[in-house]
Structure formats: structure tokens, C-alpha cells
N, C-alpha and C positions, 0 to 999 in steps of 0.2 A: 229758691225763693218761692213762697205763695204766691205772690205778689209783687207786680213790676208795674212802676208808673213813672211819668215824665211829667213834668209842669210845664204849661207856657204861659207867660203872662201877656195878655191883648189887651186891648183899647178899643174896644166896642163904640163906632161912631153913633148907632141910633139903636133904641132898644126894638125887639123884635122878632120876627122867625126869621131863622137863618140854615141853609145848607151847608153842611160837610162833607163833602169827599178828603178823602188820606191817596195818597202814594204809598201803598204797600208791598210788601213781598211778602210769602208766607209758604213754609213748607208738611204743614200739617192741614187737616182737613178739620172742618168745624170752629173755627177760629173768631174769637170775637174781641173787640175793645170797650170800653165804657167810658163815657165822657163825661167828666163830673166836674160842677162850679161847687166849693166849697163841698157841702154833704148831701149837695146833691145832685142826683143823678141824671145826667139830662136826656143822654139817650144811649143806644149801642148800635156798635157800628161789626158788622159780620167782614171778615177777612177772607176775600176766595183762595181757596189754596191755587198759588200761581206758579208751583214749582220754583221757586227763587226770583221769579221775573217782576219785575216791578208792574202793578195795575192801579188803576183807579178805582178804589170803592161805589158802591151805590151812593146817592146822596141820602144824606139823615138829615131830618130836623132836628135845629138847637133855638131851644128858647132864651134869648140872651138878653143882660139890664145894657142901659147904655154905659160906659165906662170902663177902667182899668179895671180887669179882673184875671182870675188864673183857672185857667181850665187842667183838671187832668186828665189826663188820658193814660188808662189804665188796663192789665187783665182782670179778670171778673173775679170780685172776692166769692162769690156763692158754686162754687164748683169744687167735687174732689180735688183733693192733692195728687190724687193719683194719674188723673185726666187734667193736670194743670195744662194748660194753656201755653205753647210757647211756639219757637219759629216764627217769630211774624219780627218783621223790620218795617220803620215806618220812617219816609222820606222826607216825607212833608202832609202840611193840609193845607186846604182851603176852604173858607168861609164863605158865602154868599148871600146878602141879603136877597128874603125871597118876595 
């Protein structure tokens, strides 16, 4: 596949900036995700290669409305096929308003 995404649909209490960190694992080096509300892009999140061990990412800003919405969380469409993006496992996230 090109392309690998998951949907989650939130409930954004108050509109705003908000923090991300992911629970990830990833066995490749240079690994990245993309966060998108509908088409667009909110931000990207770099995945450390953790040798399969579960880490915390850096925090990323997301600018979000207040309400039900669906975030995806995707690999990057702008990259070779040949350098696709893969090995990463994602646990969970968290959101924090900042």
C-alpha cells in the first residue's frame, strides 16, 4: 500500500492549540505521520526509531475547532514508493490543550 491511515473521531471541548504526543514503536529510521482534519494538514509528527519499544513522541501542535471531528492519522502521501514509510505501530495518543 502507499498509503496507511486510521481515523479517529474526537470531541474537541474548546477550540484552540493543542499538544500531541503518540505511543509509538518503530523499526525503521526517518519515520514520520501526518495529522489531518478533513484535507487538511494539521501537522507532522517524526517517529524515533525505538527498535520495537514503545516511546513517546515529541509534542506537536494541532490547531483544532471546537467539536465532533475526525482526525487522520496517516503516512505521508509526498514520498517515493520506494522509500514508503512503514514499521511504525501506534498505541495510542494524547491531546492536551496548551
Amino acid at each position: 500500500m502507499r498509503e496507511q491511515w486510521v481515523n479517529y473521531l474526537i470531541d474537541v471541548p474548546a477550540a484552540g492549540l493543542y499538544q500531541i504526543t503518540m505511543a509509538a514503536a518503530c523499526i525503521n529510521v526517518d519515520q514520520l505521520l501526518e495529522i489531518f482534519s478533513g484535507e487538511t494538514r494539521l501537522s507532522v509528527v517524526d517517529i524515533p526509531l525505538s527498535y520495537g519499544i514503545w516511546l513517546d513522541t515529541k509534542p506537536v501542535e494541532l490547531k483544532l475547532k471546537k467539536g465532533i471531528q475526525t482526525l487522520r492519522v496517516q503516512t505521508p502521501k509526498s514520498i517515493n514508493y520506494e522509500n514508503h514509510k512503514r514499521g511504525i505501530a501506534l498505541r495510542s495518543f494524547g491531546l492536551r490543550l496548551k
